[in-house]
C-alpha positions as CSV (number, residue, x, y, z in Angstrom):
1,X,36.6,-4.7,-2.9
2,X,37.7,-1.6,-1.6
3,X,36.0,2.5,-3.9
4,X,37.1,5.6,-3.2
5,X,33.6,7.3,-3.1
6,X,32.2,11.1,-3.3
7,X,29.4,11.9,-1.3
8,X,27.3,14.9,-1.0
9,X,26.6,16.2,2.9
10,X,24.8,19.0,4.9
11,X,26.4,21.8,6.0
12,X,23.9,22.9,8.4
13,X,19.9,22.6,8.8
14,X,18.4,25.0,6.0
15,X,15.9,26.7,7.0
16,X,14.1,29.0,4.1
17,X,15.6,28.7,0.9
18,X,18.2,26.3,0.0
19,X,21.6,26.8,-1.6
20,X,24.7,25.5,-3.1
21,X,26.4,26.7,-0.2
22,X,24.7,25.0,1.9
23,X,26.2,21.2,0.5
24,X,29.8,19.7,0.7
25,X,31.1,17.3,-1.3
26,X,33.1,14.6,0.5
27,X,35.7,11.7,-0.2
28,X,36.1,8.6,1.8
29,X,36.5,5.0,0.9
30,X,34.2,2.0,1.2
31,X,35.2,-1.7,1.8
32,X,32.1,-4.3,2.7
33,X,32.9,-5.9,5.5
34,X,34.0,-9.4,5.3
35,X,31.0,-12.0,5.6
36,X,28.4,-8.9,6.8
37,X,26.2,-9.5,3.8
38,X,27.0,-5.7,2.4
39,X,26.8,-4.8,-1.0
40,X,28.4,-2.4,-3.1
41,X,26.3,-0.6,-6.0
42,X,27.7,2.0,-8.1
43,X,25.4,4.9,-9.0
44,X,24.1,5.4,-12.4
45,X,20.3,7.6,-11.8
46,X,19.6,9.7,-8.3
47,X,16.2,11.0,-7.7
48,X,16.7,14.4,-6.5
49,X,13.2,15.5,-4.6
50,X,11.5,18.6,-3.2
51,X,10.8,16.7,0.0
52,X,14.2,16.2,1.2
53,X,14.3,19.6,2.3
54,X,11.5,19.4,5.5
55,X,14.6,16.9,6.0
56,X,17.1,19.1,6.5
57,X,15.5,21.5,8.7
58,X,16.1,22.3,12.0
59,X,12.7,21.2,13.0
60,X,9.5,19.9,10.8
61,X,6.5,18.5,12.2
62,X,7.4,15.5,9.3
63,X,10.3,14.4,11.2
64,X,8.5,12.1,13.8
65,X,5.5,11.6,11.1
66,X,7.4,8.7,9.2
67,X,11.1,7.3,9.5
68,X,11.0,8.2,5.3
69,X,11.1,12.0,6.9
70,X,13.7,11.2,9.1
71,X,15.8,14.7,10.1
72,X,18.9,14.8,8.2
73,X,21.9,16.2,10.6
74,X,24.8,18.7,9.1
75,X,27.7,16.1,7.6
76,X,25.7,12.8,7.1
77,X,25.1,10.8,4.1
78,X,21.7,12.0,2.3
79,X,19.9,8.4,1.2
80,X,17.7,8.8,-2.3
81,X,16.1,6.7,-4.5
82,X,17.8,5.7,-7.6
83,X,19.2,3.6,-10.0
84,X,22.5,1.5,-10.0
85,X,25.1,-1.5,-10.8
86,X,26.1,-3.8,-8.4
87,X,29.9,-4.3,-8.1
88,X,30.5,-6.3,-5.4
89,X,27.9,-8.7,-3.4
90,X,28.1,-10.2,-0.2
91,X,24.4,-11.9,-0.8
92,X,23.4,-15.0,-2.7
93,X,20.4,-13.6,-4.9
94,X,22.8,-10.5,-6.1
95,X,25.3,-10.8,-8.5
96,X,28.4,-8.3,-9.5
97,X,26.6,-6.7,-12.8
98,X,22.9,-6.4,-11.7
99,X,21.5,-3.5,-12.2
100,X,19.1,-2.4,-9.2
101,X,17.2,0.1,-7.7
102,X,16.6,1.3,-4.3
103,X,17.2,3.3,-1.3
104,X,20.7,4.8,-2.7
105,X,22.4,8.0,-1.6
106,X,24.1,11.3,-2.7
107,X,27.1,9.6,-3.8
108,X,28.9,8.1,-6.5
109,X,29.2,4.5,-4.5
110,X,26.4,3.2,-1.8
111,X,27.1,0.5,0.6
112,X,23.7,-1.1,0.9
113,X,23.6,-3.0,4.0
114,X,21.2,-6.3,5.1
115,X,17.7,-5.8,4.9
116,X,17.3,-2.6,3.0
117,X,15.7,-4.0,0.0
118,X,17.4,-3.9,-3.6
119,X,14.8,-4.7,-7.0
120,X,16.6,-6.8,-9.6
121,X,16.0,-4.1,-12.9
122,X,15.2,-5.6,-16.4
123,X,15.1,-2.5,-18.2
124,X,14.9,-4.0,-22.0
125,X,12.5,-1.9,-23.7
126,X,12.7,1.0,-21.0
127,X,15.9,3.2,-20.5
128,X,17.1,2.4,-17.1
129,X,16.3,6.2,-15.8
130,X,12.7,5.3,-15.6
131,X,13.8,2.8,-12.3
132,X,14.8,5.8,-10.4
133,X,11.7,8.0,-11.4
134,X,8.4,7.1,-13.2
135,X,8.3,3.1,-12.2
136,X,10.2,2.7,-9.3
137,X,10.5,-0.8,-9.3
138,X,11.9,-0.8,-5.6
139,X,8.5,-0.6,-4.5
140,X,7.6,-3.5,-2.4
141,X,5.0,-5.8,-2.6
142,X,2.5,-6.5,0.2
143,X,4.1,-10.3,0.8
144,X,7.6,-9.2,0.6
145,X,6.5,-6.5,3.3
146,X,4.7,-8.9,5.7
147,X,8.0,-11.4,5.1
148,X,10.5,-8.5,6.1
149,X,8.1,-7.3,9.1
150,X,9.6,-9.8,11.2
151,X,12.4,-8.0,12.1
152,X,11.8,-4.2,13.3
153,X,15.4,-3.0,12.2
154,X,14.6,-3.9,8.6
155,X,11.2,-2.9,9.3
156,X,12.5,1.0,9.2
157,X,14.7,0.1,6.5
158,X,11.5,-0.8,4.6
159,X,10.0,2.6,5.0
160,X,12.9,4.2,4.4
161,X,12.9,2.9,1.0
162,X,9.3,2.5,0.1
163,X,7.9,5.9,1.8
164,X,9.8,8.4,-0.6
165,X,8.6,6.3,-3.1
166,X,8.6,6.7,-7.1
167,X,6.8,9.9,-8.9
168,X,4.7,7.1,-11.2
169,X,2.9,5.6,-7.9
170,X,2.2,8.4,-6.2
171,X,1.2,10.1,-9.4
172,X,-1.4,6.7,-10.2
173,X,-2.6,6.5,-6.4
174,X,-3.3,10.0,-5.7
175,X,-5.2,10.2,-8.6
176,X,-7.0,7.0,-9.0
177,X,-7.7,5.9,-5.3
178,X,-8.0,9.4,-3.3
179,X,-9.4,11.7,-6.4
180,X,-11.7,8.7,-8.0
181,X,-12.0,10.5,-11.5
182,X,-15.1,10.0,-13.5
183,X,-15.5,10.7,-17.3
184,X,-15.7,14.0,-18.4
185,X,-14.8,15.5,-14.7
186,X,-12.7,18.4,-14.6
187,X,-9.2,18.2,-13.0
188,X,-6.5,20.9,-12.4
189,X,-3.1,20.4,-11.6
190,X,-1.0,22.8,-9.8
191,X,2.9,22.6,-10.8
192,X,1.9,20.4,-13.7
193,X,5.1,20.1,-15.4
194,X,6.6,18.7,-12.5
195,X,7.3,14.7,-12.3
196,X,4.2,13.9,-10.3
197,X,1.8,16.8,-12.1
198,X,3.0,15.7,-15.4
199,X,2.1,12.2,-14.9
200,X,-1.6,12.8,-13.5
201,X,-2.3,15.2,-16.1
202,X,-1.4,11.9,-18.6
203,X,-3.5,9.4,-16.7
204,X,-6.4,12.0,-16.3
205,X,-6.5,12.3,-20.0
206,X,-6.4,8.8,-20.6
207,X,-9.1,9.1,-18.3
208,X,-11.4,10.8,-20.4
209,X,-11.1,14.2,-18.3
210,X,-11.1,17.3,-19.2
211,X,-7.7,18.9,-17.5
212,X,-5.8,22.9,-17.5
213,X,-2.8,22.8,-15.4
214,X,-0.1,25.5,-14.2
215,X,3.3,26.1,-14.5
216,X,6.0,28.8,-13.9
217,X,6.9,29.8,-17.5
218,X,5.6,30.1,-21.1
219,X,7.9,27.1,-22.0
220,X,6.4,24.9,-19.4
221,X,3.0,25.8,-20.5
222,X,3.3,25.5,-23.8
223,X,4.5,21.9,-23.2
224,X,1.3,21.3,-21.4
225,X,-0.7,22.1,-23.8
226,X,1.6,20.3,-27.0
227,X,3.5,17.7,-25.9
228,X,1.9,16.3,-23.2
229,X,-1.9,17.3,-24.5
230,X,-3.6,19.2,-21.5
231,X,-6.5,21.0,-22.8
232,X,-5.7,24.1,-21.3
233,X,-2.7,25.4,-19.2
234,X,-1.6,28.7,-18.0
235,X,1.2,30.7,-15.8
236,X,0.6,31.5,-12.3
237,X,3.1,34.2,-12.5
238,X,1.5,36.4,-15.1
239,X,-1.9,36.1,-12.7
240,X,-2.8,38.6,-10.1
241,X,-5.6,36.9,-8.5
242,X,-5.8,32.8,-8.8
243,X,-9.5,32.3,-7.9
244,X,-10.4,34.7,-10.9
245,X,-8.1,32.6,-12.9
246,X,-9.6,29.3,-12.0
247,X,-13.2,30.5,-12.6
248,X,-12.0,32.0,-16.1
249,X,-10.6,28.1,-16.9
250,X,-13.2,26.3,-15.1
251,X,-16.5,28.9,-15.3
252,X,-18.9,25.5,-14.5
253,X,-15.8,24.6,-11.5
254,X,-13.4,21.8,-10.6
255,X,-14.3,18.1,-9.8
256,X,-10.7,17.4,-8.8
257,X,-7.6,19.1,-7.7
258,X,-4.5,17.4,-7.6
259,X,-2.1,19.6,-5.6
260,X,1.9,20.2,-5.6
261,X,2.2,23.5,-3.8
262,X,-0.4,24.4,-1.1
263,X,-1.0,27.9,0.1
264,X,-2.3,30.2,-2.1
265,X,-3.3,27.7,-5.1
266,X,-5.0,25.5,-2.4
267,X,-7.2,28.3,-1.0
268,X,-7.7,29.5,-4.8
269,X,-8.7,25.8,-5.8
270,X,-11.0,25.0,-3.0
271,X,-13.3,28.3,-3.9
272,X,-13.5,27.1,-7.2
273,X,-14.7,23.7,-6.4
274,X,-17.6,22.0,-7.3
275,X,-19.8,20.6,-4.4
276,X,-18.1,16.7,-3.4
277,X,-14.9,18.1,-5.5
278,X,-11.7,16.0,-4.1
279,X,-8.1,17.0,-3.4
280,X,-5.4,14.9,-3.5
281,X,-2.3,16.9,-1.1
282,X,0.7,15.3,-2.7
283,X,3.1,18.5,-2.0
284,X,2.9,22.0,-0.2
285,X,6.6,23.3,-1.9
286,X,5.5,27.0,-1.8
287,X,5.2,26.2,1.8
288,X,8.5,24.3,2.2
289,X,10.4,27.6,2.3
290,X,8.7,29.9,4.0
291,X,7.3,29.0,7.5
292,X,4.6,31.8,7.1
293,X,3.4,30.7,3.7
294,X,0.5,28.6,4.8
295,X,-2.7,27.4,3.4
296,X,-6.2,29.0,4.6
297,X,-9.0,27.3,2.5
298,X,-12.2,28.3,3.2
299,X,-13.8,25.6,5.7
300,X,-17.3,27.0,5.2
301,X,-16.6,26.0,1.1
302,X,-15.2,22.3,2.5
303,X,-18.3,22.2,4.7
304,X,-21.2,22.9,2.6
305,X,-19.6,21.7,-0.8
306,X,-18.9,18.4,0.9
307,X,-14.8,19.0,-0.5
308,X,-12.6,16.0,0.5
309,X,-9.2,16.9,0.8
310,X,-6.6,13.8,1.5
311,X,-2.9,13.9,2.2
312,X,-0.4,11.0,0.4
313,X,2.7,9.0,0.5
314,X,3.4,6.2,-1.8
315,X,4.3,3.9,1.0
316,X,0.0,3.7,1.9
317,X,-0.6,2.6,-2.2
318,X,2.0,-0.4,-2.6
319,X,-0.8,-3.1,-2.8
320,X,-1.5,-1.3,-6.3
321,X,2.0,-1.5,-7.8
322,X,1.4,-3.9,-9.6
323,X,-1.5,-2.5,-11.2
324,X,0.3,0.7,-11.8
325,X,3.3,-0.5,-13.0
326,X,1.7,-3.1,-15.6
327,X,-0.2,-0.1,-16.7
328,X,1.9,2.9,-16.8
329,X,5.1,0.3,-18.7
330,X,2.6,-0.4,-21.1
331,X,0.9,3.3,-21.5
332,X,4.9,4.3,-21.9
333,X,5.8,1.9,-24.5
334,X,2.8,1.8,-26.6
335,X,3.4,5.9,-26.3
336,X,0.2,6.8,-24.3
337,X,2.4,8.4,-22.3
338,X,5.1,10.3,-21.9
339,X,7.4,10.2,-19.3
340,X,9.5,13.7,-18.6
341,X,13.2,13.6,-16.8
342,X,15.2,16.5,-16.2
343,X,18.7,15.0,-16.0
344,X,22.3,16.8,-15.1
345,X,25.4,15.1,-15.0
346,X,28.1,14.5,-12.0
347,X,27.9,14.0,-8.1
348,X,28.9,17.8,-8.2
349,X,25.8,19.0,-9.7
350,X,23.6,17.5,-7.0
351,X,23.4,20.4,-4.9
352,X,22.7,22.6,-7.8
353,X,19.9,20.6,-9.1
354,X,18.3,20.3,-5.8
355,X,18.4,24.3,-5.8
356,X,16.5,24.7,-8.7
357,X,13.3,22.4,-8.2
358,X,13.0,26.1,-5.4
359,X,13.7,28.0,-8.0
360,X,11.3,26.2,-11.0
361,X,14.2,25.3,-13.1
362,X,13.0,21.5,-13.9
363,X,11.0,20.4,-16.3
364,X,9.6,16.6,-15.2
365,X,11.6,14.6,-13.1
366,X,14.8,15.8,-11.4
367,X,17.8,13.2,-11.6
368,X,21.3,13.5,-11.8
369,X,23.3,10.6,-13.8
370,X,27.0,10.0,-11.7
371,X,28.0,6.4,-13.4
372,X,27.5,4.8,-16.4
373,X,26.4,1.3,-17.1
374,X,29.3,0.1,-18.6
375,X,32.7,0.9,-17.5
């Protein structure tokens, strides 16, 4: 079976700010090759995350840190997780019509090639969008990891899908196995409306904590506070000074910090921390576009407060998926939680809904729907 397929590309390595310009979209057809085991899904969901961007510089110390991090170079096929329909199938255990999730692309059509691992999606109760954002069901379990191991090629194929990971694991991990929560701590969340913030701020209620998180915009916040039943929340834009703001909405200080944007929120956070306060560093995005935006908490606070502060990737926390993902399917269908998607429509709109996570435009998860189930 032979697709004509459109693909977004780089033009060049952004460094700073991304923009449209900066994308091109692309035509070319796809054809599995004959006996190769290839198969050929047609997008329906695309994750469309901050992270890619380190990606597409010229340099980031992330490149060599994981293959998930890999440097993207100008004109070549941009993988994401998502969401999708197979339509042709050159392997026994995947039939034309399965719906599956994995490590997709930019593009209307992927050709997903032996070893890079597709999940079989059963999405009965739970619209099919949730695959490619909040459960992630490509995440692999520890045996089917060991079992793959075996060969190093699939190996990086592995990571490649696992490491960029869905928003609902690293959301449940960073939260329960670095931060540790207690009853009754107090935990602030730093772009909280965002599809990993959003999600902790649910668990950490559910959690018996009492939690205040940030946003860009009145909307955002008041979302917070209504739907999604922070106690507290406010706009970092309409404050001049952030540790004064943090002591104002934590005046006895924070047990937990789970952090989205690094710099000056980080250094802001750690003053206000109570001594052996954890941070969970999920995301540094105010630092993703500006090289000299960097964080510079104060070490004699981390030293004589006892602060832990703990980088994350999903791809360390798959021997909890199943916990998390019995959990979290049941929280979302019993209606203990929410789960929030930010969704635009077309291949064409990638680039522009990449632009705006820089610019705060989403609200919860950024995807971008280019198929439809049926049809």
């Amino acid at each position: 079976m032979e697709v004509v397929n459109k693909y977004v590309s780089l033009k060049h390595h952004v460094d700073g700010y991304p923009s449209e310009s900066d994308f091109e979209l692309a035509t070319t057809p796809l054809q599995p090759a004959p006996g190769s085991g290839e198969v050929i899904v047609k997008n329906l969901f695309l994750s469309v995350d901050p992270y890619q961007l380190n990606r597409m510089k010229r340099y980031s110390s992330s490149h060599t840190a994981i293959t998930a991090a890999s440097k993207i170079e100008p004109g070549q096929r941009i993988d994401a997780c998502g969401v999708g329909k197979v339509v042709a199938s050159g392997r026994a255990e995947l039939e034309e019509g399965d719906v599956v999730a994995g490590l997709l692309g930019w593009e209307q059509y992927t050709v997903v090639r032996p070893g890079t691992v597709l999940m079989k999606v059963d999405a009965k109760d739970l619209p099919i969008s949730y695959y490619a954002s909040v459960l992630g069901e490509y995440s692999l379990h520890l045996h089917q990891i060991k079992e793959h191991k075996k060969d190093a090629q699939i190996d990086a194929m592995i990571f490649l899908t696992t490491a960029t990971g869905p928003s609902g694991l690293t959301a449940f991990a960073g939260f329960y196995d670095v931060c540790k929560p207690k009853k009754g701590e107090k935990v602030f969340i730093s772009a909280a409306s965002g599809s990993v913030g959003s999600l902790v701020g649910q668990y950490a209620k559910l959690s018996g904590c009492y939690v205040v998180g940030c946003a860009g915009s009145k909307q955002k916040v008041d979302l917070l506070k209504g739907k999604l039943g922070f106690d507290d929340a406010f706009n970092y834009k309409e404050e001049a000074d952030l540790k004064s703001a943090l002591r104002r909405y934590f005046p006895e200080g924070i047990d937990i910090y789970f952090d989205n944007v690094g710099a000056a929120m980080l250094e802001a956070a750690v003053a206000n921390m109570n001594s052996f306060g954890r941070v969970a560093v999920c995301g540094a995005i105010s630092e993703y576009t500006n090289a000299g935006e960097r964080a510079a908490p104060d070490l004699i606070d981390i030293i004589y407060k006892r602060i832990t502060l703990r980088g994350l990737l999903s791809v360390d926390y798959l021997h909890l998926h199943e916990q998390f993902s019995a959990a979290t399917s049941d929280h979302l269908r019993r209606g203990r939680m929410i789960a929030l998607e930010d969704v635009s429509v077309g291949i064409e709109s990638v680039p522009t809904a990449f632009v705006g996570l820089f610019r705060g435009d989403n609200v919860g998860k950024k995807l971008v729907r280019v198929g439809e189930l049926e049809g």
